[in-house]
C-alpha positions in Angstrom: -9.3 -4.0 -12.4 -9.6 -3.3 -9.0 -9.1 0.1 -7.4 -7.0 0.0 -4.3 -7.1 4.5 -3.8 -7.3 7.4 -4.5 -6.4 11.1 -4.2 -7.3 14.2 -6.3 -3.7 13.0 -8.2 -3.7 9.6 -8.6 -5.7 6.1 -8.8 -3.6 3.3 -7.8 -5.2 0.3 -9.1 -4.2 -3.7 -9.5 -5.2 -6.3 -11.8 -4.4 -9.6 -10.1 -1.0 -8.9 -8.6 0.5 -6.2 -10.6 -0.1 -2.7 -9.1 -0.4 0.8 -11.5 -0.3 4.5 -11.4 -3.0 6.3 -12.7 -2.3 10.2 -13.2 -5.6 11.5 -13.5 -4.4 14.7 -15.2 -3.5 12.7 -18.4 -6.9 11.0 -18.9 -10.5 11.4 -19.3 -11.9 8.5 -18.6 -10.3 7.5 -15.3 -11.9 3.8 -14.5 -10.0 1.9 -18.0 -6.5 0.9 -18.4 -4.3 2.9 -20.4 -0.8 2.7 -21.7 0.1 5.9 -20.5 -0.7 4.2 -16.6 2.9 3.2 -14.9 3.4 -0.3 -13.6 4.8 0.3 -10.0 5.4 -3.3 -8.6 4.0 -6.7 -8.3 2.5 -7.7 -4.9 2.4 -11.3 -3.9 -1.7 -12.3 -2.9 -3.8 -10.0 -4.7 -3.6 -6.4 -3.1 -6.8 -5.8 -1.6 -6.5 -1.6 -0.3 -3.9 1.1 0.4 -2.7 5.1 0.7 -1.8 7.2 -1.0 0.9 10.1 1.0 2.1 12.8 -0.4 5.7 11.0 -1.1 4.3 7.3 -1.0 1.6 4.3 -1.8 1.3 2.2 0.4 -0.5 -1.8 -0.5 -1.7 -4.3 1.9 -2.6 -8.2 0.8 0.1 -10.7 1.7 2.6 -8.3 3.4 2.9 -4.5 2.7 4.5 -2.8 -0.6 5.5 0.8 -0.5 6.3 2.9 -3.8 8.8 6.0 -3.5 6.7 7.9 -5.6 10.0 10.7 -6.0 12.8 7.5 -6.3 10.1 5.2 -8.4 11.2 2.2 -5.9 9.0 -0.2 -4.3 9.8 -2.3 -1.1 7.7 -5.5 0.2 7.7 -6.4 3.8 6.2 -9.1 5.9 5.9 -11.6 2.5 9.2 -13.9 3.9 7.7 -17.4 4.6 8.6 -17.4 8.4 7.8 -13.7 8.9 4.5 -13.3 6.3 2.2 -11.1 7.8 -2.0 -10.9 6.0 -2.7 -7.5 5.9 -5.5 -5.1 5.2 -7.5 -1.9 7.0 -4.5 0.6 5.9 -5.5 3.9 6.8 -3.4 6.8 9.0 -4.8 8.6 12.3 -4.3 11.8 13.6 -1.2 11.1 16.0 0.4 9.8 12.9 3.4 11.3 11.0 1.4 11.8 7.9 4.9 11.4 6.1 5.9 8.5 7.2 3.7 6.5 9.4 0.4 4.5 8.7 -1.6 1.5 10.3 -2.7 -2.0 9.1 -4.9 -4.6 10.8 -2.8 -8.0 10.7 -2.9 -11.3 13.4 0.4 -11.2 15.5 2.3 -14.0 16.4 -0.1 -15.3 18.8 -3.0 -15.4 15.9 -4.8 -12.2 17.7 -6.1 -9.5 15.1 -4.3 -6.3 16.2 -3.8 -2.8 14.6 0.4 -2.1 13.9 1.5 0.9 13.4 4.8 0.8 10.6 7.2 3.7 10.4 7.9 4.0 6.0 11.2 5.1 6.7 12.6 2.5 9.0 10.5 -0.1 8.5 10.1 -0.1 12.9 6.5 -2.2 12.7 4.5 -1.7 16.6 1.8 -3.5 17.7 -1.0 -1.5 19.4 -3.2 -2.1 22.5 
């Protein structure tokens, strides 16, 4: 089991490349599997960190998976084998549209490490200076 985050809500957690939902409010001990935790996708290269927004989670590994927390839908970007993008350092910053923006450390297509910022809504992906 590896914890991915974490807010006063949720745990998201993966074992190997299945991601789950933790509701803390259902459980006491919060660090063990449970049957009442909900399976919310499968993300391809061992998920290695993530968000949690007030509508979404957000998973970085091999690509980026979001969950629709209020549709219960997950979408995977960047995983196609021309356009596969190794991500990780998720996180938001201030200027960001808590909604529906967040970051992610990835090499572009020149093999530089840069920071991209990702709109959650339209799936606009812009790399930073």
């Amino acid at each position: 089991m590896n914890f991915i985050a974490e807010n006063e809500k949720f745990k998201v957690y993966s074992f190997h490349e299945s991601i789950y939902l933790k509701k803390k409010s259902l459980l006491n001990n919060n660090d063990k599997f449970s049957k009442k935790d909900k399976f919310i996708g499968h993300h391809y290269g061992n998920p290695n960190d993530g968000i949690i927004t007030e509508n979404y989670i957000i998973v970085s590994g091999c690509g980026i998976s979001i969950y629709d927390l209020k549709k219960g839908t997950d979408n995977h970007f960047f995983t196609d084998e021309n356009d596969r993008y190794w991500t990780n350092g998720i996180h938001q910053e201030g200027e960001d549209d808590y909604h529906t923006e967040f970051r992610f450390v990835s090499h572009n297509s020149e093999n530089k490490l840069r920071v991209f910022k990702m709109n959650i809504v339209t799936a606009e992906l812009t790399e930073l200076e």
